[in-house]
Each structure stands twice: as structure tokens, then as C-alpha cells.
N, CA, C and O atoms as a GROMACS GRO file, in nm:
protein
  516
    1UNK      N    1  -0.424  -1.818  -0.674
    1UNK     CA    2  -0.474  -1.939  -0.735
    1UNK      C    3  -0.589  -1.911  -0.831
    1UNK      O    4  -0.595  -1.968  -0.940
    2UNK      N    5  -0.686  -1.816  -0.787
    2UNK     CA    6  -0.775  -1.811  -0.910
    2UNK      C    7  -0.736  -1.687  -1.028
    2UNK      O    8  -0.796  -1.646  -1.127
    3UNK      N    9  -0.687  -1.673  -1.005
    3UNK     CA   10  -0.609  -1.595  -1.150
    3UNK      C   11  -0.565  -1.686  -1.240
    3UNK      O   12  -0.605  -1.706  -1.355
    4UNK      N   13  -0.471  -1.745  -1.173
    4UNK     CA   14  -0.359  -1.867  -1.246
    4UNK      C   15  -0.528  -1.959  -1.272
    4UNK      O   16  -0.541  -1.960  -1.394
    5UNK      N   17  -0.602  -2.001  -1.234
    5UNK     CA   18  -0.707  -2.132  -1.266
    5UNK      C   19  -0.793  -2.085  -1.427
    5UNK      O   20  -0.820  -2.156  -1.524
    6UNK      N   21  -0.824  -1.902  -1.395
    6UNK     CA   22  -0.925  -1.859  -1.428
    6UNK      C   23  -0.887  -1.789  -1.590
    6UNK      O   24  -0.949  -1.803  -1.695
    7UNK      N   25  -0.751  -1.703  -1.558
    7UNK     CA   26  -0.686  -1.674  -1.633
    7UNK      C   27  -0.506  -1.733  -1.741
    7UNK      O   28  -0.440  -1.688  -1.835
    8UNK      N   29  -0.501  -1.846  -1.653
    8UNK     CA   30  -0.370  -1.944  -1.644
    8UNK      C   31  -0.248  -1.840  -1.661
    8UNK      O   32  -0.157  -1.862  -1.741
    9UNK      N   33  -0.257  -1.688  -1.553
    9UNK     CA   34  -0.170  -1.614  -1.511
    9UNK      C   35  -0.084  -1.648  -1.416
    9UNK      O   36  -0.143  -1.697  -1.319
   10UNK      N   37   0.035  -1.643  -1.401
   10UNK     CA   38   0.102  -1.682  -1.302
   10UNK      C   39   0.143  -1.573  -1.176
   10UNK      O   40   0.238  -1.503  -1.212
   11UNK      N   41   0.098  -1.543  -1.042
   11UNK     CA   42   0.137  -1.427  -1.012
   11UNK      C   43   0.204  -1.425  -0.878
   11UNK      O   44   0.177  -1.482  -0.772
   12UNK      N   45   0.287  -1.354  -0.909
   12UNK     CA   46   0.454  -1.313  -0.868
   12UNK      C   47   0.374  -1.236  -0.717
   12UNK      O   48   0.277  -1.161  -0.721
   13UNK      N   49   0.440  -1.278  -0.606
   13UNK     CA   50   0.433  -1.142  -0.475
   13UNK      C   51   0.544  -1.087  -0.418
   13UNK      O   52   0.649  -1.151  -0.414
   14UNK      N   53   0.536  -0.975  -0.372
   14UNK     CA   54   0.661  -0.906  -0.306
   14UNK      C   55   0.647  -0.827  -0.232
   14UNK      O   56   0.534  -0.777  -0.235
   15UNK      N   57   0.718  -0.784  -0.154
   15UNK     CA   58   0.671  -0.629  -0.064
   15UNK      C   59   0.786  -0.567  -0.021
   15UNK      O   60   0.891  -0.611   0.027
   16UNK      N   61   0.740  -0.439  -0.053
   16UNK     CA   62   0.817  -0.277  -0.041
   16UNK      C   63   0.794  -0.224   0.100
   16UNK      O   64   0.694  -0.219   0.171
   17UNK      N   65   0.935  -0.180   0.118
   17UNK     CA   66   0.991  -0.080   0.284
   17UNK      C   67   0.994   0.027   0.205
   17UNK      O   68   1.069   0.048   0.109
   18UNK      N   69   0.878   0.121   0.266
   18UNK     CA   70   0.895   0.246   0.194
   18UNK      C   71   0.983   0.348   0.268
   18UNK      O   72   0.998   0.465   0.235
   19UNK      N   73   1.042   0.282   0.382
   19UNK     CA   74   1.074   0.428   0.475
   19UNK      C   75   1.157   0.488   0.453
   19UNK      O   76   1.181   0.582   0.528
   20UNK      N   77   1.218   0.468   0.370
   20UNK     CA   78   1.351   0.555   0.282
   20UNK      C   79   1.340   0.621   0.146
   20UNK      O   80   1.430   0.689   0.096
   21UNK      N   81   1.230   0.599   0.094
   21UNK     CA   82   1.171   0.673   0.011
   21UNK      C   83   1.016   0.788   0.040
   21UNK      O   84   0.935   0.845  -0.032
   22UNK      N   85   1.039   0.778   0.176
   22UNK     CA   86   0.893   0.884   0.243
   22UNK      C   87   0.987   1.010   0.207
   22UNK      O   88   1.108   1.034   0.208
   23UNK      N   89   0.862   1.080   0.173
   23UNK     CA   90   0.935   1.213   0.191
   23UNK      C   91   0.925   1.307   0.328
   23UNK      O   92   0.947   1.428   0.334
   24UNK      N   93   0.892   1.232   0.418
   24UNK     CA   94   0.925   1.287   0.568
   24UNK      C   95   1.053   1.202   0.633
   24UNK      O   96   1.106   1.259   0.729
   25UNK      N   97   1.093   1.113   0.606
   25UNK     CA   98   1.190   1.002   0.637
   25UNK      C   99   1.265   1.088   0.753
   25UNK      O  100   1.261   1.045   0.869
   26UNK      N  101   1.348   1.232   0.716
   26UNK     CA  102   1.438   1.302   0.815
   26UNK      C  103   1.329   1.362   0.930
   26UNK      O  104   1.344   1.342   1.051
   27UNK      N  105   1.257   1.412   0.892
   27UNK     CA  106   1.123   1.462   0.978
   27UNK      C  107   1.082   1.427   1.069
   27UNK      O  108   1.099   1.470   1.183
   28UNK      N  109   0.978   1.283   1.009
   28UNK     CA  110   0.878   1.279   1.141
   28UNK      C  111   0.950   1.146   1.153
   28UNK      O  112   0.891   1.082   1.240
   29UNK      N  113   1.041   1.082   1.110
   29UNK     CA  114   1.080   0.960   1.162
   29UNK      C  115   1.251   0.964   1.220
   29UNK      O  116   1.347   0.943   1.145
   30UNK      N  117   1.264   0.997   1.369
   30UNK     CA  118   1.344   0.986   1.409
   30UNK      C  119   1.479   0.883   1.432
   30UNK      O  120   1.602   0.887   1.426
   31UNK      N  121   1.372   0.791   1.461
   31UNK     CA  122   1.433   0.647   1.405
   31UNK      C  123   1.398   0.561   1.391
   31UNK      O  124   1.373   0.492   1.489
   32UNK      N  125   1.370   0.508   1.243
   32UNK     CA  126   1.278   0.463   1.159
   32UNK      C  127   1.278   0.287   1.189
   32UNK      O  128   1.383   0.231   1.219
   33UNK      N  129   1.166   0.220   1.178
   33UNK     CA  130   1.132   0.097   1.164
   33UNK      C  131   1.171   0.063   1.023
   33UNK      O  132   1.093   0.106   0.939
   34UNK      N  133   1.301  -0.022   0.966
   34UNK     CA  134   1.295  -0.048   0.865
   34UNK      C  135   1.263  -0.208   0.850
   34UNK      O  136   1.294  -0.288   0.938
   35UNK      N  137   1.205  -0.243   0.742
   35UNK     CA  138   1.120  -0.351   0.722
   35UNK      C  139   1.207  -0.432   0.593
   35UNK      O  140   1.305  -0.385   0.535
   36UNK      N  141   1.169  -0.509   0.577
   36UNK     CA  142   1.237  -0.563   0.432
   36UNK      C  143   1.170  -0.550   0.301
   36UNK      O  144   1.047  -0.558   0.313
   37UNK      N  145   1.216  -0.532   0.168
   37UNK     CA  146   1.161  -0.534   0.054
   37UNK      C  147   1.230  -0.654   0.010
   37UNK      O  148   1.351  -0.677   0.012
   38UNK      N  149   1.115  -0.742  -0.037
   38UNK     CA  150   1.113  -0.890  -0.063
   38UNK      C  151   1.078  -0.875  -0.201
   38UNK      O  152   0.960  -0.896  -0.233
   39UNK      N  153   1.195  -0.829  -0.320
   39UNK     CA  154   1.115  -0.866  -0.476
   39UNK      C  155   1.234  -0.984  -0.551
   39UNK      O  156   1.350  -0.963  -0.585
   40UNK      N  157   1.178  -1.071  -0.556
   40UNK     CA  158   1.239  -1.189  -0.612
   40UNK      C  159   1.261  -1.198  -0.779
   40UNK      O  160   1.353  -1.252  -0.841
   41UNK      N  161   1.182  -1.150  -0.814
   41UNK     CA  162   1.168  -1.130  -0.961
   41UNK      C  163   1.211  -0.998  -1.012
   41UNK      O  164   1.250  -0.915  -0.930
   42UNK      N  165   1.206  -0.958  -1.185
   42UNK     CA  166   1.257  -0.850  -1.216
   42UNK      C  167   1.102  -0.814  -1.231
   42UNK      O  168   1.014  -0.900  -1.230
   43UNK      N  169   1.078  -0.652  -1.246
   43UNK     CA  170   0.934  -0.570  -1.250
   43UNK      C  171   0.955  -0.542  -1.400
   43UNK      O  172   0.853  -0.492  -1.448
   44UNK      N  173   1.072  -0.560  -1.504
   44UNK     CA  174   1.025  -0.476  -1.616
   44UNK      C  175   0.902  -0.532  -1.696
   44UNK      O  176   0.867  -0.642  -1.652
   45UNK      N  177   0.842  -0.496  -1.782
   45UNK     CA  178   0.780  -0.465  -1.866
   45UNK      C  179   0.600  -0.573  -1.766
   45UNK      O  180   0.509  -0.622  -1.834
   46UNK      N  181   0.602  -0.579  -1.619
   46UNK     CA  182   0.509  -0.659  -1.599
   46UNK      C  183   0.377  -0.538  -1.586
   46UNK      O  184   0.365  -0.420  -1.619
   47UNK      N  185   0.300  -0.632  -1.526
   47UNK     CA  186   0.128  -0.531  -1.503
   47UNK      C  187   0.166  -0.579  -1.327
   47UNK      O  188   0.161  -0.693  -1.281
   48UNK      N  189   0.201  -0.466  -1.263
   48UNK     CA  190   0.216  -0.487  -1.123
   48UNK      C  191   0.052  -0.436  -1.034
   48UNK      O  192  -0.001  -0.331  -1.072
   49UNK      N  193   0.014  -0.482  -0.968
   49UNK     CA  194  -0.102  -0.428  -0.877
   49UNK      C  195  -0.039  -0.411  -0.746
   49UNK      O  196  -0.006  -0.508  -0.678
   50UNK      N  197  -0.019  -0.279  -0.706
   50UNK     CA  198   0.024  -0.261  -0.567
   50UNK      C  199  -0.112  -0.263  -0.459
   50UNK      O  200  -0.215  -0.200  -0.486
   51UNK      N  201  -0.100  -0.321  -0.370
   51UNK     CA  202  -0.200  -0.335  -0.274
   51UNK      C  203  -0.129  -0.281  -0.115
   51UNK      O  204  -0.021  -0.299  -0.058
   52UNK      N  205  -0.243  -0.216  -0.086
   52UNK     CA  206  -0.235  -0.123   0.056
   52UNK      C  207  -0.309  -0.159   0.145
   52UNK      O  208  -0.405  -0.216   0.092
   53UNK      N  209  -0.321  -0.156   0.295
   53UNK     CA  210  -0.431  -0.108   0.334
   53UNK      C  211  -0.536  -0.021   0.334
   53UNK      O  212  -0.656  -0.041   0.315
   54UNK      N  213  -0.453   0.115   0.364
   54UNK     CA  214  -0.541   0.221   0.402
   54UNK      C  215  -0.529   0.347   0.272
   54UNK      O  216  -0.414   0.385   0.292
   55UNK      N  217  -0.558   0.393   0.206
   55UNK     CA  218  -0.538   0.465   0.167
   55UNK      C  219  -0.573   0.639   0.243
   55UNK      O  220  -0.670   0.679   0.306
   56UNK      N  221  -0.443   0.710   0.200
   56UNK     CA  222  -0.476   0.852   0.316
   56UNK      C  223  -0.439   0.962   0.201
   56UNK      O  224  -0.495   0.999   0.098
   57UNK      N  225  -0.320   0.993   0.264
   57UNK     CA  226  -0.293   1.116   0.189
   57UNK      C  227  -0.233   1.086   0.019
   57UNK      O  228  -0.243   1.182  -0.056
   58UNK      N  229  -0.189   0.989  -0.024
   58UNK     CA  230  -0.122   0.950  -0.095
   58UNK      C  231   0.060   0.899  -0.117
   58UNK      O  232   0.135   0.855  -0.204
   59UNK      N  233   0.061   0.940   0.024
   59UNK     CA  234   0.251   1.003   0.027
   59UNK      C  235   0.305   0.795   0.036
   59UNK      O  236   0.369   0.741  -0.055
   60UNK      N  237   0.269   0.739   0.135
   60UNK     CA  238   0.312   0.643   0.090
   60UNK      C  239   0.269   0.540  -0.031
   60UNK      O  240   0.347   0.448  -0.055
   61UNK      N  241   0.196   0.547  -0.079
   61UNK     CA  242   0.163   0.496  -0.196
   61UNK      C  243   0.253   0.581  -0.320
   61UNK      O  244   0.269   0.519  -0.426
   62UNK      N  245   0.285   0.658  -0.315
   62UNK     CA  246   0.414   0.764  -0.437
   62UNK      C  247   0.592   0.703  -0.359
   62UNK      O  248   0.694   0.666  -0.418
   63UNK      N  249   0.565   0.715  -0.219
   63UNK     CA  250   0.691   0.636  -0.189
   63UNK      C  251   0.678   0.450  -0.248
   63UNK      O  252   0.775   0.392  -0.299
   64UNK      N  253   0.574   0.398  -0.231
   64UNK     CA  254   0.592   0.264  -0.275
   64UNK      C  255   0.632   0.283  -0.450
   64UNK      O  256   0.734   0.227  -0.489
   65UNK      N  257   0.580   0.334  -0.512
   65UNK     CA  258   0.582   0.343  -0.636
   65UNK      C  259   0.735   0.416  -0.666
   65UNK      O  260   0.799   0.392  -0.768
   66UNK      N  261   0.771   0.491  -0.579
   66UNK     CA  262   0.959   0.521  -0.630
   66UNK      C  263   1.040   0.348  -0.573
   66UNK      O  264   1.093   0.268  -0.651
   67UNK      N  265   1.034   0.339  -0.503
   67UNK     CA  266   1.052   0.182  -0.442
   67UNK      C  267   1.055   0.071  -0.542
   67UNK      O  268   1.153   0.000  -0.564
   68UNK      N  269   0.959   0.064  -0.591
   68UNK     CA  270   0.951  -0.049  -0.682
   68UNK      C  271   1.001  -0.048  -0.820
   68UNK      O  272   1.007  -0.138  -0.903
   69UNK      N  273   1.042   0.096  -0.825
   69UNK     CA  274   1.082   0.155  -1.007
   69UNK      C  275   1.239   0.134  -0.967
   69UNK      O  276   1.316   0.118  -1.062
   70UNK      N  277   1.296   0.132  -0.832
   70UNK     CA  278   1.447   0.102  -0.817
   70UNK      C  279   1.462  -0.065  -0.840
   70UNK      O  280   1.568  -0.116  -0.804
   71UNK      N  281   1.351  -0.159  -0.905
   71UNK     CA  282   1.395  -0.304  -0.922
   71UNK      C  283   1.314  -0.302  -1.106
   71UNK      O  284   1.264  -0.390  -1.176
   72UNK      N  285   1.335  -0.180  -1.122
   72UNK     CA  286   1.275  -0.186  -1.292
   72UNK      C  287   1.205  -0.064  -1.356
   72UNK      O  288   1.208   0.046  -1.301
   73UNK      N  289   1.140  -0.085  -1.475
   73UNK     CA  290   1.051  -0.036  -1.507
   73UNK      C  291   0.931  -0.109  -1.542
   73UNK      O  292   0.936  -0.158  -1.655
   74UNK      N  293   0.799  -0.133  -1.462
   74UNK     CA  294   0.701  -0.239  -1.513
   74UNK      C  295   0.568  -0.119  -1.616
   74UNK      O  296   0.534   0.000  -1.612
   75UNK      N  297   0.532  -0.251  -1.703
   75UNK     CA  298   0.478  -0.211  -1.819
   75UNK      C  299   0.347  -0.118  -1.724
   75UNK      O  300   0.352   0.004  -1.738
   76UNK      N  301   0.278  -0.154  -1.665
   76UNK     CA  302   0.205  -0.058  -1.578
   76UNK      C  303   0.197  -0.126  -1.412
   76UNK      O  304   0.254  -0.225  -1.366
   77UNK      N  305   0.081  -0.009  -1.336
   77UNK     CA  306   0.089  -0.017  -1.181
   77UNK      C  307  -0.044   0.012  -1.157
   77UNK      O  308  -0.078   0.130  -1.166
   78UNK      N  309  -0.119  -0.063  -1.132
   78UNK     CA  310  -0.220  -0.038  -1.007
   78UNK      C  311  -0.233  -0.021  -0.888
   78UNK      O  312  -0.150  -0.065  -0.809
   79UNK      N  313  -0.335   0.043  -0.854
   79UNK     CA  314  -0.306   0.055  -0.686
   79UNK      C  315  -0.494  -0.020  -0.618
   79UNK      O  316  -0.606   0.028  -0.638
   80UNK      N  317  -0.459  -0.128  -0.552
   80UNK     CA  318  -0.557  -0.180  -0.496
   80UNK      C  319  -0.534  -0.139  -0.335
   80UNK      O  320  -0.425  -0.147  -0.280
   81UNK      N  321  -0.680  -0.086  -0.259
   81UNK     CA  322  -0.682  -0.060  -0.113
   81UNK      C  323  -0.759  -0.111  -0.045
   81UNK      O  324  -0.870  -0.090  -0.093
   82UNK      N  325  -0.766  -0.179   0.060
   82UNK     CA  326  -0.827  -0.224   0.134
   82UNK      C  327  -0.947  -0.092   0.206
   82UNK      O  328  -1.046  -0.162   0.229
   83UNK      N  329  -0.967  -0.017   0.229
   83UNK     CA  330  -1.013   0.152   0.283
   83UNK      C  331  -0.955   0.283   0.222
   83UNK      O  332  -0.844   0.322   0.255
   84UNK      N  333  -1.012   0.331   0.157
   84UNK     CA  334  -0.996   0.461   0.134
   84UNK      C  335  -1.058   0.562   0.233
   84UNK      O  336  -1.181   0.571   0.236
   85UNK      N  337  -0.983   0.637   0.313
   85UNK     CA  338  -1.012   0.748   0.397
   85UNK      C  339  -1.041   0.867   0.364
   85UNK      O  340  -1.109   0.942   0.436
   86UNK      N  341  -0.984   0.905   0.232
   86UNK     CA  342  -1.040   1.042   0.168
   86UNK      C  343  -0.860   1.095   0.212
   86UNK      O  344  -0.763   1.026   0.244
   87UNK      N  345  -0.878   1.256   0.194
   87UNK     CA  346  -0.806   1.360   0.275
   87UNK      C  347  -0.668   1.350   0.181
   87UNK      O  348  -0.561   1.378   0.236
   88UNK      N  349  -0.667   1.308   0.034
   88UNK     CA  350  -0.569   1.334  -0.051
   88UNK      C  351  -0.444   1.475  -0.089
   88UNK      O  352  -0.464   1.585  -0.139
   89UNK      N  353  -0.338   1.421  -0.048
   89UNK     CA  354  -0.261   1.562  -0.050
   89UNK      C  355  -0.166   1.521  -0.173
   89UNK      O  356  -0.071   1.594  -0.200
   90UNK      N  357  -0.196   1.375  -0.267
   90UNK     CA  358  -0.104   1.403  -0.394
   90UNK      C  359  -0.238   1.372  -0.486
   90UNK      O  360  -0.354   1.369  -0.443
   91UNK      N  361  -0.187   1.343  -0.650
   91UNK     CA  362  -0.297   1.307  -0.754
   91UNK      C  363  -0.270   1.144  -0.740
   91UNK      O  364  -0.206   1.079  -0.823
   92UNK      N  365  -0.324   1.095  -0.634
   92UNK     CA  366  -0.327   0.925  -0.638
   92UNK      C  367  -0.477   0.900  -0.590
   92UNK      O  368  -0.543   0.944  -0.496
   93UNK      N  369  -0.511   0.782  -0.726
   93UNK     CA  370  -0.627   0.733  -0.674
   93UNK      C  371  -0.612   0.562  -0.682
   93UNK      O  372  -0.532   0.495  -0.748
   94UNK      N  373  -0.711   0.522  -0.597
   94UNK     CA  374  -0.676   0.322  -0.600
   94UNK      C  375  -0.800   0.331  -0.746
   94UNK      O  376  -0.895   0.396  -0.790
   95UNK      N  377  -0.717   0.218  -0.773
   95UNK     CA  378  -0.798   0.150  -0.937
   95UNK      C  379  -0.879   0.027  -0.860
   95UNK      O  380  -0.928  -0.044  -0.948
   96UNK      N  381  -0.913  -0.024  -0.731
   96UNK     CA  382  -0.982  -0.070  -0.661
   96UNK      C  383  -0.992  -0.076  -0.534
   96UNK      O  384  -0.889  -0.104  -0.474
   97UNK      N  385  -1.126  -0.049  -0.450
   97UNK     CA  386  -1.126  -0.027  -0.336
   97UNK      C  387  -1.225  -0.132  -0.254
   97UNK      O  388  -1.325  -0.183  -0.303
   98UNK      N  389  -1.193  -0.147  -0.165
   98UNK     CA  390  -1.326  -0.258  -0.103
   98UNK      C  391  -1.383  -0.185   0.018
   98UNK      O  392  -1.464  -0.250   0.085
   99UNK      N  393  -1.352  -0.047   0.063
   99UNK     CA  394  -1.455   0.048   0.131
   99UNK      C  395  -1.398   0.195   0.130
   99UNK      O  396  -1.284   0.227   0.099
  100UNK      N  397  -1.487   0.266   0.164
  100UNK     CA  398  -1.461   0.386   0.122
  100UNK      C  399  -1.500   0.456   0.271
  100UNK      O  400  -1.616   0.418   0.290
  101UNK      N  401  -1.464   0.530   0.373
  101UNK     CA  402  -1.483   0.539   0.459
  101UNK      C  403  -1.400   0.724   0.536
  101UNK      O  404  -1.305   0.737   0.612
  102UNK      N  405  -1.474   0.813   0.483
  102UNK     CA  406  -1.438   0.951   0.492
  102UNK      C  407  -1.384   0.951   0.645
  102UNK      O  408  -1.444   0.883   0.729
  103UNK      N  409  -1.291   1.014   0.674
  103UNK     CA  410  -1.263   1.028   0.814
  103UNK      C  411  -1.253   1.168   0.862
  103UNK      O  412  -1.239   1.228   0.756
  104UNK      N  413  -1.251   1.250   0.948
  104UNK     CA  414  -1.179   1.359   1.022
  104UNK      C  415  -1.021   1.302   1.042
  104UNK      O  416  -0.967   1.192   1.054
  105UNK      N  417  -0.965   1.487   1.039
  105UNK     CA  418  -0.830   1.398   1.094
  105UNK      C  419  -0.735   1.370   1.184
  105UNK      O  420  -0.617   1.337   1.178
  106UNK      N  421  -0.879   1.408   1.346
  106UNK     CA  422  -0.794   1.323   1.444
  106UNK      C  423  -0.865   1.157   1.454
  106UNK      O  424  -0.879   1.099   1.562
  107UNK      N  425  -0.902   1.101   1.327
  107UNK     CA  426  -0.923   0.938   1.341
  107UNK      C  427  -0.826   0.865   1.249
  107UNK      O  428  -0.749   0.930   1.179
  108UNK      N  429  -0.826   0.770   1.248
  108UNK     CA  430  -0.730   0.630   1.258
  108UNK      C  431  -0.801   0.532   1.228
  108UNK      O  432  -0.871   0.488   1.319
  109UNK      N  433  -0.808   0.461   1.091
  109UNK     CA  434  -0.832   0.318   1.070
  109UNK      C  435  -0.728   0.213   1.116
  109UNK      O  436  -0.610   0.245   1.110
  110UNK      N  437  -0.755   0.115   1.151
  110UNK     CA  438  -0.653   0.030   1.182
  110UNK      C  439  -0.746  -0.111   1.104
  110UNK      O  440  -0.857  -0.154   1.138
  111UNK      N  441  -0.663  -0.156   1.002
  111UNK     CA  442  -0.698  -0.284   0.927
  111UNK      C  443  -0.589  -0.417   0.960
  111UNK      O  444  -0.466  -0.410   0.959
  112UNK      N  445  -0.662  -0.521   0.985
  112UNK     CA  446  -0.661  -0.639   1.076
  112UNK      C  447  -0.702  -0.751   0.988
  112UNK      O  448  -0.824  -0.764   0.973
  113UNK      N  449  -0.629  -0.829   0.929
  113UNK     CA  450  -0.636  -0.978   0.830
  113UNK      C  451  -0.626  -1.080   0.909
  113UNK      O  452  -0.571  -1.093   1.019
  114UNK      N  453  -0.684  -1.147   0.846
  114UNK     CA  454  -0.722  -1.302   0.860
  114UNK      C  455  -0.583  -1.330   0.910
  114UNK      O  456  -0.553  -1.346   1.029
  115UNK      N  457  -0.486  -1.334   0.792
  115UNK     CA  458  -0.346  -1.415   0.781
  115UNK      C  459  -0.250  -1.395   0.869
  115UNK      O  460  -0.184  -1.484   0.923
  116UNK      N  461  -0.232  -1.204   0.898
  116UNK     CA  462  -0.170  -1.169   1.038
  116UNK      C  463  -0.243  -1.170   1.141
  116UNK      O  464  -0.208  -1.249   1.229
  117UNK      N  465  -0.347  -1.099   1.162
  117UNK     CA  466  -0.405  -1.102   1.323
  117UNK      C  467  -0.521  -1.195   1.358
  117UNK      O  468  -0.608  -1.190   1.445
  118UNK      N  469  -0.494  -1.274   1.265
  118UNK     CA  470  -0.617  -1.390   1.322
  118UNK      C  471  -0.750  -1.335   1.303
  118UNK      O  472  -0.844  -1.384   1.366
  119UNK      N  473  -0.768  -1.239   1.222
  119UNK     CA  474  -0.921  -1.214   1.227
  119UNK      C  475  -0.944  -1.118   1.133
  119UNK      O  476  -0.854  -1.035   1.121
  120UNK      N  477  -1.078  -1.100   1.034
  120UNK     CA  478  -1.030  -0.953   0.966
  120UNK      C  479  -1.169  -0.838   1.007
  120UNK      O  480  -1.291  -0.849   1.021
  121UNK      N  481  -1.100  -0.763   1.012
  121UNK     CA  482  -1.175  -0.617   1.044
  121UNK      C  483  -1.162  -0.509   1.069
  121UNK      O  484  -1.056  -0.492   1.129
  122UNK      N  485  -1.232  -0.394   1.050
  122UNK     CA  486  -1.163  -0.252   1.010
  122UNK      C  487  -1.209  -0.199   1.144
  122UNK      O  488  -1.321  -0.214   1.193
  123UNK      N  489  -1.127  -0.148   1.184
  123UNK     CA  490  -1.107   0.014   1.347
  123UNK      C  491  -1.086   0.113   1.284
  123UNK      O  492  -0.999   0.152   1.205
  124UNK      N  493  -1.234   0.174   1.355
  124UNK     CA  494  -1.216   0.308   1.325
  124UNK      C  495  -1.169   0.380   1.476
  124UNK      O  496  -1.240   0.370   1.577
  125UNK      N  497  -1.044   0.449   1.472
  125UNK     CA  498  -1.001   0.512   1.635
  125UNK      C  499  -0.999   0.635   1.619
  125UNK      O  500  -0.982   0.678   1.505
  126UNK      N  501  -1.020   0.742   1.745
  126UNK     CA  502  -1.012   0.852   1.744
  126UNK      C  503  -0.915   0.855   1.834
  126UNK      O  504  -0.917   0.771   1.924
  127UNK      N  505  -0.822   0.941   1.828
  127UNK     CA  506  -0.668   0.991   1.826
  127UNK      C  507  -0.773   1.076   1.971
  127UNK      O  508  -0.885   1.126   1.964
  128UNK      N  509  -0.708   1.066   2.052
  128UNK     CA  510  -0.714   1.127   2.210
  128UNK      C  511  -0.594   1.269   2.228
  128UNK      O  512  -0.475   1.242   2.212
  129UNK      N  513  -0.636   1.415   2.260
  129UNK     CA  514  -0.547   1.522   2.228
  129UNK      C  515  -0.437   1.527   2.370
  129UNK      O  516  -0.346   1.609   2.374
   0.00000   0.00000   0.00000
């Protein structure tokens, strides 16, 4: 709503199942949770902002981005994150972040919204060996 008020942009939502475009898919997912990709509209020539939670290694954020190029080609892509964790293993960075929060890597953010869990706030967990 304040885009469309502020800018009189109209903006489109959708969401990507990356689990068939991970590149561990045969690997570490034995048998995978598949989710739905909800894009109603066509992506060519738009300004898409992909939004994440967590940002980690980069791998699903390069799987969302093969994902979304199978409903087009859009004029460009941002990547907005709710947490950046650090510990990058591709060249992906978010073009906006709302915390930045270095981790080790036996920890675990777990991010929690208003809209799904009734409440919003960031967990930081440590992974038990």
C-alpha cells in the first residue's frame, strides 16, 4: 500500500519452492518438503525484489533466482533480507538488510512474523552436537 500511495506503483506478490532448484536437492534432501510457487503474473521486463529471511550461504537465494527466471526474464532483481548471518559460499549480497548478525556455524537464526507466528522476532539457537 505505501508504494502504490507514495509512488502510485502497483505491486505484484508471489513465492518460489526452491527445492528443485537447490543444488543439494539429491544430497541432503532425502525427501524433500515441496511447497508451492505462487507467480500469477509474467516477470519479464519487471524490477522484482526478492525477499528472504535469513540470509547464509547464498545457495538458496541463486536457487530462488534460477526459479523465478523459469516464469521470464525480469528487467532486474533485488534481494531484500530480513538477517544476514555472514558465512557466504557464493558472490550474493542483499541490496537491503534490516540486521546483520555474524554467527558460528553450529548456530541457527530462526525468524518469526507478525503474519505467520503471531509475533515478530529473531532466535538465535545453538545446534546441540
Amino acid at each position: 500500500d505505501l508504494l502504490r500511495k507514495h509512488r502510485g506503483a502497483e505491486v505484484k506478490f508471489g513465492t518460489v519452492d526452491v527445492t528443485f532448484h537447490r543444488d543439494d536437492f539429491r544430497t541432503r534432501l532425502p525427501s524433500p518438503q515441496v511447497g508451492p510457487t505462487q507467480i500469477a503474473f509474467g516477470v519479464d521486463d519487471l524490477h522484482i525484489i526478492l525477499v528472504d529471511d535469513v540470509l547464509f550461504t547464498g545457495r538458496t537465494v541463486r536457487a530462488a533466482v534460477n526459479s523465478l527466471m523459469d516464469f521470464g526474464r525480469p528487467a532486474s532483481i533485488e534481494l531484500a533480507v530480513l538477517v544476514d548471518r555472514g558465512h557466504r559460499e557464493l558472490p550474493i549480497q542483499a541490496d537491503y538488510t534490516g540486521q546483520r548478525h555474524l554467527t558460528s556455524e553450529n548456530e541457527h537464526i530462526h525468524v518469526h512474523v507478525v503474519e505467520v507466528d503471531g509475533n515478530d522476532e529473531v532466535l538465535l539457537m545453538e545446534y546441540s552436537e
